[in-house]
C-alpha positions as CSV (number, residue, x, y, z in Angstrom):
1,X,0.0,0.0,0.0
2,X,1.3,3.3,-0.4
3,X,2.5,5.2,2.0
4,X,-0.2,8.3,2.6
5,X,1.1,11.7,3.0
6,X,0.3,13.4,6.3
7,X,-1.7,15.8,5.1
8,X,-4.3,12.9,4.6
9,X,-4.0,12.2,8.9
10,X,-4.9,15.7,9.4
11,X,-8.4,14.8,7.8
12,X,-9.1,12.2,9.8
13,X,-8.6,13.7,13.0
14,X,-11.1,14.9,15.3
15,X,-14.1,13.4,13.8
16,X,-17.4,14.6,16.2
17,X,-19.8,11.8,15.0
18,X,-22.1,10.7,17.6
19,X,-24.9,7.8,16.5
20,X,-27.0,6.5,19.2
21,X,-30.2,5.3,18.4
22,X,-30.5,6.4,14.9
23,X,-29.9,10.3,15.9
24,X,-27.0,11.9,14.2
25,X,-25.1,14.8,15.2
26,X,-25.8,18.0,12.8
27,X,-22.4,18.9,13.3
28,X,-19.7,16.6,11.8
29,X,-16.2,17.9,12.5
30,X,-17.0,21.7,12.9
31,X,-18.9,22.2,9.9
32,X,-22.3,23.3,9.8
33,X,-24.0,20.9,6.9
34,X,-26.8,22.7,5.4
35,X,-26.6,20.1,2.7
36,X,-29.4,17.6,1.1
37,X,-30.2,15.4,4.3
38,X,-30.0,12.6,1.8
39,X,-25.9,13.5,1.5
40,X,-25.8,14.1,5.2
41,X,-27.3,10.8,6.0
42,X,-24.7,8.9,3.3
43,X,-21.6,11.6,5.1
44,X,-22.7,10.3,8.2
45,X,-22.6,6.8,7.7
46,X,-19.3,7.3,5.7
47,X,-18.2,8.5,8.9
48,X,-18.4,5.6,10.5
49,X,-18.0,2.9,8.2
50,X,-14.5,5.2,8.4
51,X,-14.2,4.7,12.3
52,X,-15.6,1.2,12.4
53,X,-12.8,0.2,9.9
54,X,-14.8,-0.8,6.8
55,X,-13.1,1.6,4.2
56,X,-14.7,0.6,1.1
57,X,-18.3,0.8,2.7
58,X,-17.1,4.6,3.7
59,X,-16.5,4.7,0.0
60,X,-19.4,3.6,-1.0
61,X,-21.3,6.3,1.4
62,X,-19.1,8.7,0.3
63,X,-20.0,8.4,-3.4
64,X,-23.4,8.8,-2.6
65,X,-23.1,11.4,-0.5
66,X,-21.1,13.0,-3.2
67,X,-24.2,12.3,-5.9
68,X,-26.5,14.4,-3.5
69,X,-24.3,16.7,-3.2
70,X,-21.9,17.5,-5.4
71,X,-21.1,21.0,-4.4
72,X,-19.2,19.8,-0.5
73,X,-15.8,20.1,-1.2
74,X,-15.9,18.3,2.4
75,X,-17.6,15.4,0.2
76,X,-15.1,15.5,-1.8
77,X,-11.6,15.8,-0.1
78,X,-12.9,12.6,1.7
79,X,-13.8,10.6,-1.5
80,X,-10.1,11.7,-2.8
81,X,-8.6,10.0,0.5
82,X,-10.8,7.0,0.1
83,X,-9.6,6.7,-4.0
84,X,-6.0,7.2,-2.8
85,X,-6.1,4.5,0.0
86,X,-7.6,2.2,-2.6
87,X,-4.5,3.1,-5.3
88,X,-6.9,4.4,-7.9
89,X,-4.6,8.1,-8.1
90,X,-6.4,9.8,-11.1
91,X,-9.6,9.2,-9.2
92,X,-8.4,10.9,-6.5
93,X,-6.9,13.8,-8.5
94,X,-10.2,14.2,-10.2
95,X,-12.0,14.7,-6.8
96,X,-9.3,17.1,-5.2
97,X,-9.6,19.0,-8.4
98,X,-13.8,19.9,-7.9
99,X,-13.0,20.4,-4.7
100,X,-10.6,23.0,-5.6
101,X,-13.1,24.3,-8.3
102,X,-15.5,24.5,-4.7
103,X,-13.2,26.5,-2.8
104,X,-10.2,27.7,-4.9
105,X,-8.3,29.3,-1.8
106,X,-8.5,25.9,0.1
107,X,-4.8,25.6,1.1
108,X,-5.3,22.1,2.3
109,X,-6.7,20.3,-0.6
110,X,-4.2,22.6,-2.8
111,X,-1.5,20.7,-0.8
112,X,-2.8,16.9,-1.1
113,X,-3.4,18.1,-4.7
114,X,0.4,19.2,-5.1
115,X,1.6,16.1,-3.3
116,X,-0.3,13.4,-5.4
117,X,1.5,15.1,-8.2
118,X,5.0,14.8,-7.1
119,X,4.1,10.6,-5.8
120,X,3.3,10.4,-9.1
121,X,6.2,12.5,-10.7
122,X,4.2,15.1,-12.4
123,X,6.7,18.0,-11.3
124,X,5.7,20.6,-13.2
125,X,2.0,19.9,-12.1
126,X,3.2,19.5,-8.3
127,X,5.1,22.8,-9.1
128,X,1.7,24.5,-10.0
129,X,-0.4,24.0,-7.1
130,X,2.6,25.0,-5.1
131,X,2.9,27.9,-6.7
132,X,-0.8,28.6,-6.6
133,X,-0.9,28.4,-2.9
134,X,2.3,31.0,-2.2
135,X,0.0,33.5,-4.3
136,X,-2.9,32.6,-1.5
137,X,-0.3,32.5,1.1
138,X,3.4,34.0,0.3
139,X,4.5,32.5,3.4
140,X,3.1,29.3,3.8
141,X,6.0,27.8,5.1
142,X,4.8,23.7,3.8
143,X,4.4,24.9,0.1
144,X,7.7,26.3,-0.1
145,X,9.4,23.4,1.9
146,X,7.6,21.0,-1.2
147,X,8.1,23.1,-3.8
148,X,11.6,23.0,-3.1
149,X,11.6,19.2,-3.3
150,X,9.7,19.4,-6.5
151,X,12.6,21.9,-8.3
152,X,15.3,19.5,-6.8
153,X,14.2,16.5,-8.0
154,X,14.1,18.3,-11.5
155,X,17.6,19.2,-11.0
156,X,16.6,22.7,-10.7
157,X,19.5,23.8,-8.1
158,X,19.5,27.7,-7.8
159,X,15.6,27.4,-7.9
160,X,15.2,25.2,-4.8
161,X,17.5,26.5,-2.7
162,X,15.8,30.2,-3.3
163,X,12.8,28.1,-1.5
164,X,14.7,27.0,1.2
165,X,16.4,30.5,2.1
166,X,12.4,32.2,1.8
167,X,11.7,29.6,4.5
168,X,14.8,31.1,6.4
169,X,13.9,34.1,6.7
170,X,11.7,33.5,9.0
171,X,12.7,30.3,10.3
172,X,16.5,30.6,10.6
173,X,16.5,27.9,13.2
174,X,15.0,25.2,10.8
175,X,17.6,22.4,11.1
176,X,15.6,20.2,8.5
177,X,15.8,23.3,5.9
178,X,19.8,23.2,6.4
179,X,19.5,19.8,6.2
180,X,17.7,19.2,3.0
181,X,20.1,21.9,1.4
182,X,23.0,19.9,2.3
183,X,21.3,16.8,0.6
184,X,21.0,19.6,-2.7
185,X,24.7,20.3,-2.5
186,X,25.7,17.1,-2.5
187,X,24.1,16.2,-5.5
188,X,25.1,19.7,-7.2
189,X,28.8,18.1,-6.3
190,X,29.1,21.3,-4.2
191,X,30.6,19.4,-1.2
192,X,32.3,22.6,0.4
193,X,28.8,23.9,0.9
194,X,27.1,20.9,1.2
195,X,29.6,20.0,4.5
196,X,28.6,23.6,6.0
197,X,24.9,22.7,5.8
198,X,25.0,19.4,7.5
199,X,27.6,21.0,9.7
200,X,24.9,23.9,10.4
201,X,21.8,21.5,10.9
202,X,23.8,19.7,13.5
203,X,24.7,23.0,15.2
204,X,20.8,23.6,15.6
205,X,19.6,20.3,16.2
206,X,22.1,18.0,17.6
207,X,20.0,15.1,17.4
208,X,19.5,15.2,14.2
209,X,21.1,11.8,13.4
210,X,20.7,12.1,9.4
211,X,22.7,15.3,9.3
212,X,25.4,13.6,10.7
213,X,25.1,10.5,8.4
214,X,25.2,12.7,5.4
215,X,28.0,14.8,6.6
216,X,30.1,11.7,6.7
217,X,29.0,10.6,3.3
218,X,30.0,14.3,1.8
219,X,33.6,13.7,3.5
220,X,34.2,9.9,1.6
221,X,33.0,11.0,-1.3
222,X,35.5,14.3,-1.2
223,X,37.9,11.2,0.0
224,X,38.6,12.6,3.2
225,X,38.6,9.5,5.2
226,X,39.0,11.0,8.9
227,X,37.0,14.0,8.9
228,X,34.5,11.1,7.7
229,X,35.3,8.7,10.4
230,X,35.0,12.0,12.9
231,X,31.5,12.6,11.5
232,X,30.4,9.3,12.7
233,X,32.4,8.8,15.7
234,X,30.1,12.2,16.6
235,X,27.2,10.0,15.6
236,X,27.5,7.6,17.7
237,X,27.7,10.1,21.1
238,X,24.2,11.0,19.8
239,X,23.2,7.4,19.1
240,X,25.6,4.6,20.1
241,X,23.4,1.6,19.1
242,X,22.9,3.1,15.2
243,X,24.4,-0.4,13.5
244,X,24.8,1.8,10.0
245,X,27.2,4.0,11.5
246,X,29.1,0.9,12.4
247,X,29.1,-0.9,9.6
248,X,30.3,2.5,8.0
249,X,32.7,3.3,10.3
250,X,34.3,-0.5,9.7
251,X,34.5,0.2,6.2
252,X,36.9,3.2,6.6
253,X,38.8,1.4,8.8
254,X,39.4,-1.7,6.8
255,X,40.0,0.5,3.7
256,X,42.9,2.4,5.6
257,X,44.7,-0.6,7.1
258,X,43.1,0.3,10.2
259,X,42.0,-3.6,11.1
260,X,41.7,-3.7,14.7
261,X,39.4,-0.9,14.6
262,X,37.7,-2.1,11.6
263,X,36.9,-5.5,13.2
264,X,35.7,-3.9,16.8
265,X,33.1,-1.2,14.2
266,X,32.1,-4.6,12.4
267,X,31.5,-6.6,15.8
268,X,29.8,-4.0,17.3
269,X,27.4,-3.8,14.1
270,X,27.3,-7.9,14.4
271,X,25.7,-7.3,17.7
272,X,23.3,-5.1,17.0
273,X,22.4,-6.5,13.6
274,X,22.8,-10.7,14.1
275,X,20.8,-11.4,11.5
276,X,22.6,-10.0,9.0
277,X,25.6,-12.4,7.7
278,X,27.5,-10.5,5.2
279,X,29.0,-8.7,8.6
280,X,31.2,-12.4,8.9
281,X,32.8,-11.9,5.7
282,X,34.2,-8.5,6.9
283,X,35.3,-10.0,10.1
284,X,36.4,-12.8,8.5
285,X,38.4,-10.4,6.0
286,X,39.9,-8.2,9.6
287,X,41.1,-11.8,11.5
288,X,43.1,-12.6,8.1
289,X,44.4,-9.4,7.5
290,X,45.5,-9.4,11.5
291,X,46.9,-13.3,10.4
292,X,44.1,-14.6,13.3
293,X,43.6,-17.4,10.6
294,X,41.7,-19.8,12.8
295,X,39.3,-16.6,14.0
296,X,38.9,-16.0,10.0
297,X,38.3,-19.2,9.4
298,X,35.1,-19.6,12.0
299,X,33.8,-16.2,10.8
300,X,34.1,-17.8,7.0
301,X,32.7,-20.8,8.4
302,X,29.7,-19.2,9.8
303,X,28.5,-17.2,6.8
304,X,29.3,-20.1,4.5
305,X,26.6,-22.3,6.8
306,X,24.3,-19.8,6.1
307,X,25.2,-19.7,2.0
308,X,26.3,-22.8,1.5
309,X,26.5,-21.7,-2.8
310,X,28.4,-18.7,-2.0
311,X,31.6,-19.2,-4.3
312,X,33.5,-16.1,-3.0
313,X,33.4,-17.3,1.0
314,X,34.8,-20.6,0.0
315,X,37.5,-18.7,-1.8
316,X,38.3,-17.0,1.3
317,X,38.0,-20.1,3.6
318,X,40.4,-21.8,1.1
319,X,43.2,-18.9,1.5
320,X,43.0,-18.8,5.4
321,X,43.1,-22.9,5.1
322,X,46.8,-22.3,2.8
323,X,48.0,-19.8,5.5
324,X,47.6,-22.1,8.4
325,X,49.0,-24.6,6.2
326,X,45.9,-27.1,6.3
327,X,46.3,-27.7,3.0
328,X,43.9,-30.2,2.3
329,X,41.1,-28.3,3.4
330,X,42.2,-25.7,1.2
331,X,41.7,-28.3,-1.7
332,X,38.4,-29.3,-0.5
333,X,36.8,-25.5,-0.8
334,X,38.5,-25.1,-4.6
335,X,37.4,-28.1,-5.5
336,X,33.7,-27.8,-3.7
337,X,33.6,-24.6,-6.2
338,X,35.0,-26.2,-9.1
339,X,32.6,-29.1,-8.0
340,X,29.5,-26.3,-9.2
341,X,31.4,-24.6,-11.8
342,X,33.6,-26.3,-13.6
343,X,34.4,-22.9,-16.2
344,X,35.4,-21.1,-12.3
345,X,39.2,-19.7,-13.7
346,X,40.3,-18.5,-10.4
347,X,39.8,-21.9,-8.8
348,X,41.4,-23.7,-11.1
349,X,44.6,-21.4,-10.8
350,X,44.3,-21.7,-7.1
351,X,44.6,-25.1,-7.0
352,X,47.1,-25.0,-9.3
353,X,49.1,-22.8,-7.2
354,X,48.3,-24.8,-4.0
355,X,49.6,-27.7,-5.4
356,X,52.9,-25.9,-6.8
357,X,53.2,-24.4,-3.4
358,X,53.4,-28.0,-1.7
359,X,56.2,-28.9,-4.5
360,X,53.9,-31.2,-6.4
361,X,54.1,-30.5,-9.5
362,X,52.3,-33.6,-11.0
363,X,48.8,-32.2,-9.8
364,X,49.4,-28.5,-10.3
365,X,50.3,-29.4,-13.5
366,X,47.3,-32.0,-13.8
367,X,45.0,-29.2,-12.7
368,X,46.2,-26.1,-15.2
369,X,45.4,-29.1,-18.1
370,X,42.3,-30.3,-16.3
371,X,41.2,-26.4,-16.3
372,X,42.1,-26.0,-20.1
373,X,40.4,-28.6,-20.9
374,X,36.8,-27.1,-20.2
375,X,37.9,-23.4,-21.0
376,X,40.4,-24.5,-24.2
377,X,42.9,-21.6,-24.5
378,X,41.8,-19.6,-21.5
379,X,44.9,-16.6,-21.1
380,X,44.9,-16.9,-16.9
381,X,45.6,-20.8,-17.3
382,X,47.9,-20.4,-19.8
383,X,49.9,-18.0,-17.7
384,X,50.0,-20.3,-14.9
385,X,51.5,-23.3,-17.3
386,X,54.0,-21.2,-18.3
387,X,54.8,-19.9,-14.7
388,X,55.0,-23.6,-13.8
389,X,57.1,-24.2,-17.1
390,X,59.4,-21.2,-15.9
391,X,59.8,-22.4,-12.4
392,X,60.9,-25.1,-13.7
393,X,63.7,-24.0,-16.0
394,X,62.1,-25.3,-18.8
395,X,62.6,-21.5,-20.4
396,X,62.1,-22.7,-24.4
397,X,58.5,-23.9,-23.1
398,X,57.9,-20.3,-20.9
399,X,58.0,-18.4,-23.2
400,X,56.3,-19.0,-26.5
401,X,53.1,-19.6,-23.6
402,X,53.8,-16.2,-22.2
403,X,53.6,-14.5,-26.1
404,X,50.3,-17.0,-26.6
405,X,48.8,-15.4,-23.5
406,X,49.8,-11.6,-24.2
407,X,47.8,-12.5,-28.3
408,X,45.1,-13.6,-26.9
409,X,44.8,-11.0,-24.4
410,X,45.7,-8.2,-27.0
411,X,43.0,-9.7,-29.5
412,X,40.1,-9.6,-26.6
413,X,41.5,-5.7,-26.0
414,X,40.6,-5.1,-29.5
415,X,37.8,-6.2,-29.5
416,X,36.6,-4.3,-26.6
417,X,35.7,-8.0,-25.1
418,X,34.4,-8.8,-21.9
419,X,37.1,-11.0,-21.4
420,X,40.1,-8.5,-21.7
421,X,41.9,-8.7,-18.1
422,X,44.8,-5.9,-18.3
423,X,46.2,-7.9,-14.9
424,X,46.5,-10.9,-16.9
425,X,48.7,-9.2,-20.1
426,X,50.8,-7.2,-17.4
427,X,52.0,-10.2,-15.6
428,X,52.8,-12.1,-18.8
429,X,54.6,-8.9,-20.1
430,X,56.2,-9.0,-16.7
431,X,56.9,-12.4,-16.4
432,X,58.4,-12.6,-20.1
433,X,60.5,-9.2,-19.0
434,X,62.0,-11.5,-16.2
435,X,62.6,-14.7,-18.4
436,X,64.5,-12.8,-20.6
437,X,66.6,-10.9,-18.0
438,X,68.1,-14.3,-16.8
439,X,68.7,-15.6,-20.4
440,X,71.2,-12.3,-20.4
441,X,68.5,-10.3,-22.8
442,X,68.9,-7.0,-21.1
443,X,67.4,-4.4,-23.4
444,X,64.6,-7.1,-24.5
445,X,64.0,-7.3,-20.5
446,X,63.4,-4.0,-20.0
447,X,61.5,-3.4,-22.9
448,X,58.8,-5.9,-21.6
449,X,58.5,-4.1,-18.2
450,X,58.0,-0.9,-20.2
451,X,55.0,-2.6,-22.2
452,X,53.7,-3.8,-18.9
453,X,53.7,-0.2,-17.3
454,X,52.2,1.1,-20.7
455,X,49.2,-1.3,-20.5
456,X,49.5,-0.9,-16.2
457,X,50.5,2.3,-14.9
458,X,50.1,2.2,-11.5
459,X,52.3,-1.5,-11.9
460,X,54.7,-0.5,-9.5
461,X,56.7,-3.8,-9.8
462,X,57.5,-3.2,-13.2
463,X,59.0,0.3,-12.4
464,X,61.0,-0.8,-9.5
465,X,61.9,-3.8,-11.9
466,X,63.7,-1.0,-14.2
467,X,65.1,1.3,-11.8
468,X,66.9,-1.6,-10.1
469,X,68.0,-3.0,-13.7
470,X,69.9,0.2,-14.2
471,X,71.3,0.5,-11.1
472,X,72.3,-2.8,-10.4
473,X,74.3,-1.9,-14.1
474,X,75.5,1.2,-12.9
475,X,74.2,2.8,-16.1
476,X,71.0,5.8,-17.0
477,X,71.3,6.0,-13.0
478,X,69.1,9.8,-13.4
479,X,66.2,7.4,-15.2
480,X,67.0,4.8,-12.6
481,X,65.9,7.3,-10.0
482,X,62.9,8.1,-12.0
483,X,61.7,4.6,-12.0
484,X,62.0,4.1,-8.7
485,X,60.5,7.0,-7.6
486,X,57.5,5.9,-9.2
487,X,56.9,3.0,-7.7
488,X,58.0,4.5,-4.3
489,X,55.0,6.9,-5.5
490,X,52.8,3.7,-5.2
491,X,54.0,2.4,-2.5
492,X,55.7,4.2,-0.1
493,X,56.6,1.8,2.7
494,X,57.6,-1.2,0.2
495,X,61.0,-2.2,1.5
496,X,62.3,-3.9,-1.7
497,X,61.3,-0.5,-3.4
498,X,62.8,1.0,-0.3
499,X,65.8,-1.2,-1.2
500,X,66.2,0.0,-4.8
501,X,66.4,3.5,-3.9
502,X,69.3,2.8,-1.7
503,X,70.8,1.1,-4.1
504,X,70.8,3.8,-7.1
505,X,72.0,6.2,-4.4
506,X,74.9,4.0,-3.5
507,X,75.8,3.9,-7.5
508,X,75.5,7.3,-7.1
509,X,78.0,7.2,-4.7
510,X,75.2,9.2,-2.5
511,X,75.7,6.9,0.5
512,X,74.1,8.1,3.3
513,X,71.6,9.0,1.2
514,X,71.4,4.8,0.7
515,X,72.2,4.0,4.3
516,X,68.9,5.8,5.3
517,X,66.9,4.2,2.7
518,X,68.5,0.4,3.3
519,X,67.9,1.4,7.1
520,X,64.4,2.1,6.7
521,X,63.9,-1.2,4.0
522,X,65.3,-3.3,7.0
523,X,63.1,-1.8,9.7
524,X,59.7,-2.1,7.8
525,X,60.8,-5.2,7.2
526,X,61.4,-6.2,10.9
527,X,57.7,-4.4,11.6
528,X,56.8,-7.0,9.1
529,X,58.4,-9.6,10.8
530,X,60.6,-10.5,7.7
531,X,64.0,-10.2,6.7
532,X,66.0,-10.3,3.3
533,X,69.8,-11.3,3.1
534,X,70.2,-8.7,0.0
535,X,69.1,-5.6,1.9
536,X,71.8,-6.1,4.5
537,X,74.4,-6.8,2.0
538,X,73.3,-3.3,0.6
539,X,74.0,-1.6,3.8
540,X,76.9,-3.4,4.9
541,X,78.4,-2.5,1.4
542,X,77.4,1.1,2.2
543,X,78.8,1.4,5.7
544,X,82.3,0.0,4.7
545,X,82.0,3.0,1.9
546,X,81.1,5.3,5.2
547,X,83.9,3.8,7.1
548,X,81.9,2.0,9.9
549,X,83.4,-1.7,9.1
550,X,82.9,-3.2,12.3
551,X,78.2,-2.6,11.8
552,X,79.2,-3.5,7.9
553,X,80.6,-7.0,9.1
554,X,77.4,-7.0,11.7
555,X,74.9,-6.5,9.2
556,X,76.5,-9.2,6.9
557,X,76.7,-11.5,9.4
558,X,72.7,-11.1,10.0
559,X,72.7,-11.9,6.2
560,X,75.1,-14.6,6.4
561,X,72.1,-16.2,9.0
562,X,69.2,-15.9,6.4
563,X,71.5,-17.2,3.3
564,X,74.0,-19.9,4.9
565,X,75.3,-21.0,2.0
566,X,76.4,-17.7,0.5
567,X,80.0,-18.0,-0.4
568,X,80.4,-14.1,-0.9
569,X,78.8,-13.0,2.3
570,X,81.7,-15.2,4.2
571,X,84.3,-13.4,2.3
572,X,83.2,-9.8,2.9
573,X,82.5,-11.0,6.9
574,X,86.5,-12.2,6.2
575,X,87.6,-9.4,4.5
576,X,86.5,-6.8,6.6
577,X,86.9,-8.2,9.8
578,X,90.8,-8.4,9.1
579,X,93.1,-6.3,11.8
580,X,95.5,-5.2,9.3
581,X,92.5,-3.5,7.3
């Protein structure tokens, strides 16, 4: 049913009909009847068919009340609110419209008129009767509060907010006015404005719990995560048990890294809203990120009860399985999707890429054929046989997949094809880059990593890859710099990126320029709780160039640890450790 609009409540109130015994009232709601007794009899029982609950017997009263009398604009402002209840809208507009041609100044029935229009989305007719009733009443504060609605929701900006600010005038307290501007603003894309209108409700009605709800919304769309995250946070002093504001404020959180916080907003939201499942995905998606993989995997669990066909939790429930190194159940979940969907490409690389990760390469191999055999020639499972192919030396095989995969990738770009995946041809440029860099290929090498940053940007793997290249060749070390910077650009925390940067300024012969970069490299790394052999090589080949020999032999030692076997760490440890040096 639809919803009625309040001026219809207002017409039902305060109905005086008294019946007792067959005697009626002569005065029905304040109004003195001198009408055909015939149309006050059928008014009267209309009346309380209306009260008695038996709507369409009203109707029917109604109507005949309405034949007897056709010039009550009472009559018929009641038979409009009966047509509307029952959905039948043009006969409603039809009865509001004689009783307008009753009583033209009627504000009231001007009003339902003006609001029927704009349910319906008749604007410029809504726009009318508005318009009709400021000429009546230049300061009827309702039809200027619509009418603005009507001009908004015809785009009309300038026109509705004149509306509002004539309300304003008179009412510069109205929160709801500043309110509904703000919602104007933000569609205009005037978000400067927008946030000082939400910001102003709030200022005059501090309970106002949309304001603050929409203020946030202005501040992630202008991308200004903690201002947005402050909006809501403000929210919740007003209204701690909102579950929206939760479920929003876990979103910022998880989007900026911010997982502890995003899984207490999400848990809070859990408990206010149990019904909802989706909620265990994201807390799910906070215990991995946090590496709580047995947490993630009961949240997974839990949602994937409740939708047992949902591909993308099993995918999830499969990669917290590989991290706690349950490998098996990890195969079951691929395989359970695979089990549905037998054309699902990402499960079929995942379980090719389980398998290679527990050295068995019969069965990763077994499962990139299996997988090409229903989706003949699919680019992703290509890429992984030639991975597979690379990894295990067998180069002459690589390759010629890699330049199958980049074709048939081109040929789908062409065509504008659903199909195209630009991650796909970057990591076979990339991967074909790399394959030819350890055949000696230098200039073909880089030449692939710039193809991948031409078809990938933001790749920042591929310009790291090249800034290295010429550093670790001593040559173009200006470009070098460049590159790296780019992919620094990216990501700025990325110790192997971190790493490279030290590494042109140490063939720059800029070295503590490197020894704060490989410092840095080693120390987000240790946050990480990782290491790498290479970085403190880097540094310990710095600080000998600093003169500090006795942390150089320290840090190689550290990498003699991670790399046992590495002959030329032993040497340098030898070396430098000598007294007469």
């Amino acid at each position: 049913m639809k919803k009625k609009p309040a001026v219809w409540n207002a017409l039902l109130l305060g109905l005086g009909l008294w019946l007792s015994c067959g005697t009626l009232k002569a005065d029905i709601d304040g109004e003195d009847l001198s009408i055909d007794p015939r149309a006050y009899w059928y008014y009267a029982c209309a009346v309380y068919a209306q009260r008695t609950g038996d709507p369409n017997q009203a109707l029917s009263d109604f109507q005949q009340a309405a034949r007897y009398d056709p010039t009550s604009s009472s009559i018929h402002d009641r038979l409009a609110y009966h047509y509307y209840v029952q959905g039948l809208d043009y006969k409603s507009v039809e009865e509001l419209q004689k009783s307008i041609q009753i009583e033209p100044n009627n504000i009231e029935t001007r009003l339902m008129l003006a609001q029927l229009f704009a349910s319906q989305g008749e604007y410029g007719k809504a726009q009318k009767e508005y318009q009709e009733i400021l000429k009546i009443d230049p300061d009827n504060i309702d039809a200027h509060y619509y009418l603005a609605g009507v001009l908004a929701s015809q785009n009309r900006t300038e026109d509705a907010l004149q509306q509002y600010e004539a309300i304003l005038k008179d009412n510069p307290k109205a929160a709801g006015v500043y309110y509904n501007m703000g919602l104007i603003y933000t569609r205009a894309n005037q978000a400067f404005k927008a946030e000082d209108s939400f910001k102003k409700a709030i200022e005059l009605d501090p309970s106002l719990e949309e304001a603050y709800t929409s203020l946030g919304l202005v501040y992630e769309l202008d991308e200004k995560p903690q201002e947005a995250i402050g909006a809501y946070q403000d929210l919740l002093k007003v209204n701690p048990d909102n579950p929206q504001v939760y479920l929003a404020l876990g979103q910022l959180y998880y989007n900026g890294k911010r997982d502890k916080d995003a899984l207490d907003a999400f848990q809070n939201y859990a408990r206010l809203k149990p019904d909802d499942a989706t909620v265990d995905d994201y807390i799910g998606l906070c215990y991995f990120r946090l590496q709580r993989y047995p947490e993630a995997i009961e949240s997974f669990q839990k949602l994937l009860d409740k939708e047992p066909a949902n591909a993308l939790v099993r995918f999830r429930l499969a990669a917290a399985y590989e991290e706690t190194k349950d490998y098996a159940s990890a195969e079951d979940q691929l395989k359970s999707i695979l089990d549905n969907d037998d054309k699902s490409v990402d499960a079929w690389v995942r379980l090719a890429l389980l398998y290679d990760k527990q050295k068995d390469d019969a069965a990763a191999q077994k499962a990139v054929e299996d997988g090409l055999k229903a989706m003949p020639a699919q680019p992703d499972l290509l890429l992984v046989e030639a991975m597979l192919y690379q990894e295990g030396e067998k180069n002459d095989q690589a390759a010629p997949l890699y330049r199958k995969v980049v074709e048939a990738e081109l040929v789908y770009k062409h065509k504008q094809a659903a199909e195209y995946n630009v991650g796909t041809l970057a990591q076979a440029y990339f991967n074909l880059g790399a394959l030819m860099d350890k055949q000696g290929k230098f200039d073909d090498a880089i030449d692939e990593m710039k193809k991948v940053i031409e078809v990938q940007p933001d790749n920042a793997d591929a310009y790291n890859y090249i800034g290295y290249s010429y550093a670790d060749k001593g040559i173009q070390l200006d470009d070098a710099e460049k590159y790296v910077q780019s992919a620094l650009k990216l990501d700025p925390d990325n110790s192997y990126y971190l790493d490279s940067m030290g590494w042109v300024y140490f063939k720059k012969e800029k070295y503590k320029e490197a020894q704060e970069q490989f410092e840095k490299a080693v120390q987000n790394l240790k946050d990480a709780q990782k290491d790498d052999a290479v970085i403190y090589d880097h540094l310990a080949q710095t600080l000998v160039k600093l003169g500090q020999k006795d942390e150089a032999v320290a840090q190689w030692k550290k990498a003699l640890e991670l790399d046992p076997d590495n002959k030329d760490y032993s040497e340098k440890i030898e070396k430098n450790s000598s007294p007469d040096l």
